[in-house]
py3Dmol code that shows the C-alpha trace and the ligand (Angstrom):
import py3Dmol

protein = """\
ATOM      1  CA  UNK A   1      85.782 178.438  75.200  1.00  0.00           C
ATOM      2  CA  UNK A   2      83.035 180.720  74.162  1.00  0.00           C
ATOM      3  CA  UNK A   3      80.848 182.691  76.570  1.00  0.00           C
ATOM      4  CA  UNK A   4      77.591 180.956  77.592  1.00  0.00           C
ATOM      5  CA  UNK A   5      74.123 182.136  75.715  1.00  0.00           C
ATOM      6  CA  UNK A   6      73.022 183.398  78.959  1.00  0.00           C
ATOM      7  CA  UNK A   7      76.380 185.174  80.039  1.00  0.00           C
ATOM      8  CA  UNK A   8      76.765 186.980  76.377  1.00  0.00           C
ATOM      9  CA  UNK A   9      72.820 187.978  76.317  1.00  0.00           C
ATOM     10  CA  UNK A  10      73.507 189.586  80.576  1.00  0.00           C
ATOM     11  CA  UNK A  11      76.485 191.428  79.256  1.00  0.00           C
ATOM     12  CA  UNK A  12      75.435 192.661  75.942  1.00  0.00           C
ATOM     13  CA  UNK A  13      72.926 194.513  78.922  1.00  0.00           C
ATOM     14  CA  UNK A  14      75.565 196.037  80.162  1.00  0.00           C
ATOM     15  CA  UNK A  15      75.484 199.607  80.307  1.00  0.00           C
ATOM     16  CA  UNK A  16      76.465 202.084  82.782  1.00  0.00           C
ATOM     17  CA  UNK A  17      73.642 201.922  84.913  1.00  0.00           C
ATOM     18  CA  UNK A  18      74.446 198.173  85.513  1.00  0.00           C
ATOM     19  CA  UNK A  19      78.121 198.328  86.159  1.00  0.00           C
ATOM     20  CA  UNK A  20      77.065 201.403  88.931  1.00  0.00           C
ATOM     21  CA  UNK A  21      74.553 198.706  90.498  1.00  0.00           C
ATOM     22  CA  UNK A  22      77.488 196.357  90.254  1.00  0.00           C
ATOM     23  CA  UNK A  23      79.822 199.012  92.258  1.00  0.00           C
ATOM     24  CA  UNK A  24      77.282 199.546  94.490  1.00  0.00           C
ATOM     25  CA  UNK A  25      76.596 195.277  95.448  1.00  0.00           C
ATOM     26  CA  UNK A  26      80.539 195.374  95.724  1.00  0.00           C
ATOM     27  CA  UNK A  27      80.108 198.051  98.151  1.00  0.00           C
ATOM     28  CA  UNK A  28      77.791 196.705  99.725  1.00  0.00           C
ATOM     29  CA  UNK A  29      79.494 193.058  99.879  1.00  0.00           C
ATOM     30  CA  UNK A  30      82.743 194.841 101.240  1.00  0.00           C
ATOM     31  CA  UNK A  31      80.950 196.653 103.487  1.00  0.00           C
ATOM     32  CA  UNK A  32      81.409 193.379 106.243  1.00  0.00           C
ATOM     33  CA  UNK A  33      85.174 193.896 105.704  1.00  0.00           C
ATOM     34  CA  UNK A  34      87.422 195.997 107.846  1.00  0.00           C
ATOM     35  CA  UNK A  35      89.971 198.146 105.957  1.00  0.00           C
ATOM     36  CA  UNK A  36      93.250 198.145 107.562  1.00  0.00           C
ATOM     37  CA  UNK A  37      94.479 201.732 108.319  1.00  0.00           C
ATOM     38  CA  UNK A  38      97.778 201.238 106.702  1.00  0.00           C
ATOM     39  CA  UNK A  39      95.874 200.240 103.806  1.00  0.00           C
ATOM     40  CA  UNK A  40      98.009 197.611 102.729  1.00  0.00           C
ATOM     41  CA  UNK A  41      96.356 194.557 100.715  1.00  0.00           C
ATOM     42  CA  UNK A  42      97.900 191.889 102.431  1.00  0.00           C
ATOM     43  CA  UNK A  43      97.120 193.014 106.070  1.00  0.00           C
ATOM     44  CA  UNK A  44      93.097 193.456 104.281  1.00  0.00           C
ATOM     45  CA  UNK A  45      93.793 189.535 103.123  1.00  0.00           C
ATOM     46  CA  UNK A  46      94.496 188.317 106.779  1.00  0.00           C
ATOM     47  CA  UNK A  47      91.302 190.438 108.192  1.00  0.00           C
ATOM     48  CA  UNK A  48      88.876 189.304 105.309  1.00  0.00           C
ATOM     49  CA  UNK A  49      90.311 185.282 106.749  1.00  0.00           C
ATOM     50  CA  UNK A  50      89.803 186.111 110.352  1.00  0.00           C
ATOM     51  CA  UNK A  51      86.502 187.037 108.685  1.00  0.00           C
ATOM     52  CA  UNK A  52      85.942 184.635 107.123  1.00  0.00           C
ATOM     53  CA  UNK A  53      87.257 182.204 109.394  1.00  0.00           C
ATOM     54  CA  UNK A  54      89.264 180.383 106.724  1.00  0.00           C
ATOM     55  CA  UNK A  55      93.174 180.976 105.669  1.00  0.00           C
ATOM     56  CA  UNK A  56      93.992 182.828 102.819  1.00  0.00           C
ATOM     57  CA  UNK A  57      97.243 182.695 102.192  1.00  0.00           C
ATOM     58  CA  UNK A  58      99.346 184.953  99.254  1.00  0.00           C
ATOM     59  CA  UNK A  59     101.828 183.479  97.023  1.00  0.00           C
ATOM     60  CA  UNK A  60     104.444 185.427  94.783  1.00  0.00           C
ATOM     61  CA  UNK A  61     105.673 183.084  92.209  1.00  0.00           C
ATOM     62  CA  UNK A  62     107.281 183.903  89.214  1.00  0.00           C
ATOM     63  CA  UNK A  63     104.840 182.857  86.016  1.00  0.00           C
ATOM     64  CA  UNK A  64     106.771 184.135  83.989  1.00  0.00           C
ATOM     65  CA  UNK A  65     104.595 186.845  82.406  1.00  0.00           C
ATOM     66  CA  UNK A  66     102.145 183.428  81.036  1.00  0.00           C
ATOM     67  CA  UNK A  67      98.545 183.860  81.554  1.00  0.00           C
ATOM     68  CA  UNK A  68      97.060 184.062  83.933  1.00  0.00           C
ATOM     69  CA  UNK A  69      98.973 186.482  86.273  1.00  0.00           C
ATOM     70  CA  UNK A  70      97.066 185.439  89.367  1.00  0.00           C
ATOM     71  CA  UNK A  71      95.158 182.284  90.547  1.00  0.00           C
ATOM     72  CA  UNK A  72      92.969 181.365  93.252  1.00  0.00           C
ATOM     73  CA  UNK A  73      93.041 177.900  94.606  1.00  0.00           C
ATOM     74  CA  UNK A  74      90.828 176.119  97.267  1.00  0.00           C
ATOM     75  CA  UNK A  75      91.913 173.679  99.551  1.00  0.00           C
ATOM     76  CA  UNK A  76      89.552 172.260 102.060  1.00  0.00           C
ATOM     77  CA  UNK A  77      92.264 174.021 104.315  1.00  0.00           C
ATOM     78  CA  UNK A  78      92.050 176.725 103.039  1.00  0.00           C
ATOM     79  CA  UNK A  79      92.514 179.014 100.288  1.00  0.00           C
ATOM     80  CA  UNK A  80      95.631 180.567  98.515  1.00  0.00           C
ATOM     81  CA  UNK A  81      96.359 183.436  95.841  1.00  0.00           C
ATOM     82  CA  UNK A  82      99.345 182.698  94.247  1.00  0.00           C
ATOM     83  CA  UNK A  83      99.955 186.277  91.879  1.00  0.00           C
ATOM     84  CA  UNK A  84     103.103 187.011  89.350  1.00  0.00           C
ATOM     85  CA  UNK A  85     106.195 188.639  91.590  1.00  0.00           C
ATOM     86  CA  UNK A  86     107.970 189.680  88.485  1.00  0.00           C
ATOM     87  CA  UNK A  87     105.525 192.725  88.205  1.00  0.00           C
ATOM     88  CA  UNK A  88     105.116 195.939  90.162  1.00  0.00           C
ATOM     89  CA  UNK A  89     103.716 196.155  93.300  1.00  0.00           C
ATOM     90  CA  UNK A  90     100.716 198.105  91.857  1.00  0.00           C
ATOM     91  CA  UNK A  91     100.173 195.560  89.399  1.00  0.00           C
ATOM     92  CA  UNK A  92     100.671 192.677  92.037  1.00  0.00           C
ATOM     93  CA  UNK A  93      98.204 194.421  94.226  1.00  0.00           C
ATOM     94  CA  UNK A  94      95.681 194.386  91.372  1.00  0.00           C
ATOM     95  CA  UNK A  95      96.051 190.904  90.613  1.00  0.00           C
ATOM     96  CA  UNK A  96      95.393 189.910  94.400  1.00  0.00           C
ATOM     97  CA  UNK A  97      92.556 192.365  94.682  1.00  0.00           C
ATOM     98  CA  UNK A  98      91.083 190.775  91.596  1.00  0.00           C
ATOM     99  CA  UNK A  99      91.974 186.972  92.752  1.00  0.00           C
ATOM    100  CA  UNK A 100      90.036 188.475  96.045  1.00  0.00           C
ATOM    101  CA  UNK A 101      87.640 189.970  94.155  1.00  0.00           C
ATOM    102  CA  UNK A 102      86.324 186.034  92.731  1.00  0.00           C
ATOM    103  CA  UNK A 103      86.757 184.605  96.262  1.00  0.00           C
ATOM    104  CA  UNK A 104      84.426 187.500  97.729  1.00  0.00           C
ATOM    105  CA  UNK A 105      82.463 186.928  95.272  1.00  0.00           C
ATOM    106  CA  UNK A 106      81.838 183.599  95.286  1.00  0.00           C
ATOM    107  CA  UNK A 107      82.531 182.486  91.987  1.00  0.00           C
ATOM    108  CA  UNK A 108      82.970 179.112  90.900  1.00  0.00           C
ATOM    109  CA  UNK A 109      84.817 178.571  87.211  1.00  0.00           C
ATOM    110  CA  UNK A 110      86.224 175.597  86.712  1.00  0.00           C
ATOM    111  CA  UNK A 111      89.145 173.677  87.720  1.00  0.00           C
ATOM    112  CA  UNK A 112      92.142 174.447  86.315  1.00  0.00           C
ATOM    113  CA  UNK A 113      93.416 171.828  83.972  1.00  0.00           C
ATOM    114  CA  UNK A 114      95.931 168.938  85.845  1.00  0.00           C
ATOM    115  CA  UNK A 115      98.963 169.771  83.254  1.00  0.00           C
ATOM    116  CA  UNK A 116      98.771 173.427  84.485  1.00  0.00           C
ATOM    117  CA  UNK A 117      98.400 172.508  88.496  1.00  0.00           C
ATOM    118  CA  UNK A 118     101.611 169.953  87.524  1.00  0.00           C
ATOM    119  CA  UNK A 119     103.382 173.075  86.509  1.00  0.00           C
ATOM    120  CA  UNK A 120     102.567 175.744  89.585  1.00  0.00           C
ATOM    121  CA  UNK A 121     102.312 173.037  92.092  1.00  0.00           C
ATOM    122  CA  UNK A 122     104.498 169.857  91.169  1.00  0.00           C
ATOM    123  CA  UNK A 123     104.469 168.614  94.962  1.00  0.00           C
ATOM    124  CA  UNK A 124     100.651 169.198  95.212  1.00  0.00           C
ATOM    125  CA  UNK A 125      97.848 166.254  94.661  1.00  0.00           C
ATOM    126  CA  UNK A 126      96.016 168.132  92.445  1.00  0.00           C
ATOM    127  CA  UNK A 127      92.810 165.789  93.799  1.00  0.00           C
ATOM    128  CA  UNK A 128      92.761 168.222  97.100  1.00  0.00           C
ATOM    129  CA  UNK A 129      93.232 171.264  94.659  1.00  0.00           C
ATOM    130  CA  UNK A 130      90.576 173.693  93.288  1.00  0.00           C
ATOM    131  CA  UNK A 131      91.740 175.902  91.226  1.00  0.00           C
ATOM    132  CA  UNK A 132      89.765 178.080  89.781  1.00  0.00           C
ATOM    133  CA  UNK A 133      89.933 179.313  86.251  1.00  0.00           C
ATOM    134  CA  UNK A 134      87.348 179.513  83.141  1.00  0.00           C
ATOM    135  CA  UNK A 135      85.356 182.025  84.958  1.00  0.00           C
ATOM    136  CA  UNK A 136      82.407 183.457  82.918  1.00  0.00           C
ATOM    137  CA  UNK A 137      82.641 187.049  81.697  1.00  0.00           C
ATOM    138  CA  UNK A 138      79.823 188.181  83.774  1.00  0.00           C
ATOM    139  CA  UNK A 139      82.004 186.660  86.667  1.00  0.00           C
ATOM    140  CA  UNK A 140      85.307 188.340  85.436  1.00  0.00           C
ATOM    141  CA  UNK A 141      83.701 191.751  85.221  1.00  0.00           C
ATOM    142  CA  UNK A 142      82.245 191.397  88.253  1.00  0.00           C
ATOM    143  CA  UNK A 143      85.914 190.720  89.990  1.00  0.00           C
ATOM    144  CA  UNK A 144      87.127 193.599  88.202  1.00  0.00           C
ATOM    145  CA  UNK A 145      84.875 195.606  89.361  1.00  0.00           C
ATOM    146  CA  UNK A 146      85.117 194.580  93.152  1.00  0.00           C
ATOM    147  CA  UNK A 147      88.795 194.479  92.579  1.00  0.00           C
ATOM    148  CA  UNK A 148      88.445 198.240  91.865  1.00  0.00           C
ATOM    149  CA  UNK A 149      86.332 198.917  94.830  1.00  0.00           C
ATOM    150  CA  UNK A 150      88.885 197.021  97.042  1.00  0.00           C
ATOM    151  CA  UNK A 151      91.691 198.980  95.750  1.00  0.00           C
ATOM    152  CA  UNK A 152      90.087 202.882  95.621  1.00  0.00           C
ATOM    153  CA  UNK A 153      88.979 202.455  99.459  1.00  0.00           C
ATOM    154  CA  UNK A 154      92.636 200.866 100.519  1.00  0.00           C
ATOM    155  CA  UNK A 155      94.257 203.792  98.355  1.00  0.00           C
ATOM    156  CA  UNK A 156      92.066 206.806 100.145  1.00  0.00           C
ATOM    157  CA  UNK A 157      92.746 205.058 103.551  1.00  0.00           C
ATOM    158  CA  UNK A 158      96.479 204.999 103.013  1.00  0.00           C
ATOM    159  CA  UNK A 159      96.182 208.924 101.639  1.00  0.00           C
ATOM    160  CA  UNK A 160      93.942 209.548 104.850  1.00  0.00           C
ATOM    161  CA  UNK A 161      97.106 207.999 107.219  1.00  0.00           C
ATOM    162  CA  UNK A 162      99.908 209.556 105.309  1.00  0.00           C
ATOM    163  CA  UNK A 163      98.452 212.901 106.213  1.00  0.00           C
ATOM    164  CA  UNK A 164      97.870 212.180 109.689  1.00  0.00           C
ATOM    165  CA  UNK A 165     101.924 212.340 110.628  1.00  0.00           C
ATOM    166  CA  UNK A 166     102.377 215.364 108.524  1.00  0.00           C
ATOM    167  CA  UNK A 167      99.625 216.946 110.536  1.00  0.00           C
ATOM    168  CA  UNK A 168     100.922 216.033 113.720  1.00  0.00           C
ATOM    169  CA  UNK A 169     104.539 217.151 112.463  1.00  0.00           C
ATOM    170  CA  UNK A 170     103.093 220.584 111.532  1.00  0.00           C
ATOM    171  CA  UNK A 171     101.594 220.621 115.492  1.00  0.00           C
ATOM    172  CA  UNK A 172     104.908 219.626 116.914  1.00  0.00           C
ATOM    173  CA  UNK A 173     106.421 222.326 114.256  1.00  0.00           C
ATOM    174  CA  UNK A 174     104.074 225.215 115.742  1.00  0.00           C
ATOM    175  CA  UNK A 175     104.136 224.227 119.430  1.00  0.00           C
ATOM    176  CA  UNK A 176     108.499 224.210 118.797  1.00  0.00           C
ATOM    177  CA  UNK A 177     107.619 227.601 118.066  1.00  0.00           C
ATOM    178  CA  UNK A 178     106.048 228.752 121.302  1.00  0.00           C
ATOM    179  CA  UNK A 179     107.922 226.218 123.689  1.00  0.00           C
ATOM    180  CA  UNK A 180     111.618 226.061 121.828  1.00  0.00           C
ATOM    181  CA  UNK A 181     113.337 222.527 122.448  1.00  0.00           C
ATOM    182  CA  UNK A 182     116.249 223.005 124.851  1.00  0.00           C
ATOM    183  CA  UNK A 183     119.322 222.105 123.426  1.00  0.00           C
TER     184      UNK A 183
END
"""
ligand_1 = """\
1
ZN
Zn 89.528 186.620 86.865
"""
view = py3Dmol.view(width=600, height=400)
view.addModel(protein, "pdb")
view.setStyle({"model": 0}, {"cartoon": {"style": "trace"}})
view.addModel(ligand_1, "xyz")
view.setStyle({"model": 1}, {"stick": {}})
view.zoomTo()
view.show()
């Protein structure tokens, strides 16, 4: 399907300054969010939930390289990400940051077609299942973008821990030095 009038005339504005003002509301919007200090995307999942006060669970499931590589569905229970397992864990870890990215977001789309639900969810009503595909491209860009956001500030907080044992090794190292272990 092609993009709407109104989508195609917002991103045809799209120029650098917007996509900074679009960082910057992503910022802003993950701001609420804690980061966990292991940085790992699945531990930031489970905080944005206790957030959020809804579940958000993560599914790896093979789809087979098909698109799309990630989907978010909404239950009135809650909500999953189910995102391709036969990728890299970088890769996976963009895919759930994106899939994040439309949940933060608060994007809509549209359901995902019943034939498609049958296939990644054969034991599922798909009546209690909102999946949500057929975003808009202002939506999609927007994801990306707060999927990038997500990702840069779990990367620099796993680069901040990593140092901290090394530092702490290179204390123990010097202090070895001037009070030498007893065998
Ligand atoms: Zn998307």
């Amino acid at each position: 399907m092609g993009i709407p009038v109104l989508d195609w005339l917002r991103l045809r504005q799209t120029g650098p300054a917007t996509v900074k003002r679009l960082r910057r509301a992503c910022e802003d919007r993950l701001a609420a969010f804690d980061i966990p200090a292991d940085g790992d995307i699945h531990r930031f999942c489970a905080q944005v939930a206790t957030r959020l006060g809804r579940d958000i669970d993560l599914i790896p499931m093979a789809l087979r390289s098909t698109d799309p590589t990630g989907v978010w569905l909404s239950t009135r229970a809650g909500d999953y990400i189910v995102y391709e397992s036969q990728t890299s864990t970088p890769h996976q870890e963009h895919i759930i940051a994106h899939e994040l990215g439309h949940l933060l977001c608060g994007h809509i789309g549209d359901s995902l077609d019943g034939a498609a639900l049958d296939l990644l969810f054969p034991d599922i009503d798909p009546a209690v299942l909102l999946a949500r595909q057929n975003y808009s491209a202002v939506e999609e860009r927007e994801a990306e973008v707060m999927a990038g956001v997500i990702l840069a500030h779990l990367a620099r907080t796993r680069r901040t821990t990593r140092t901290a044992p090394e530092d702490i090794a290179r204390v123990h190292r010097s202090l070895g030095q001037v009070y030498p272990i007893p065998e």
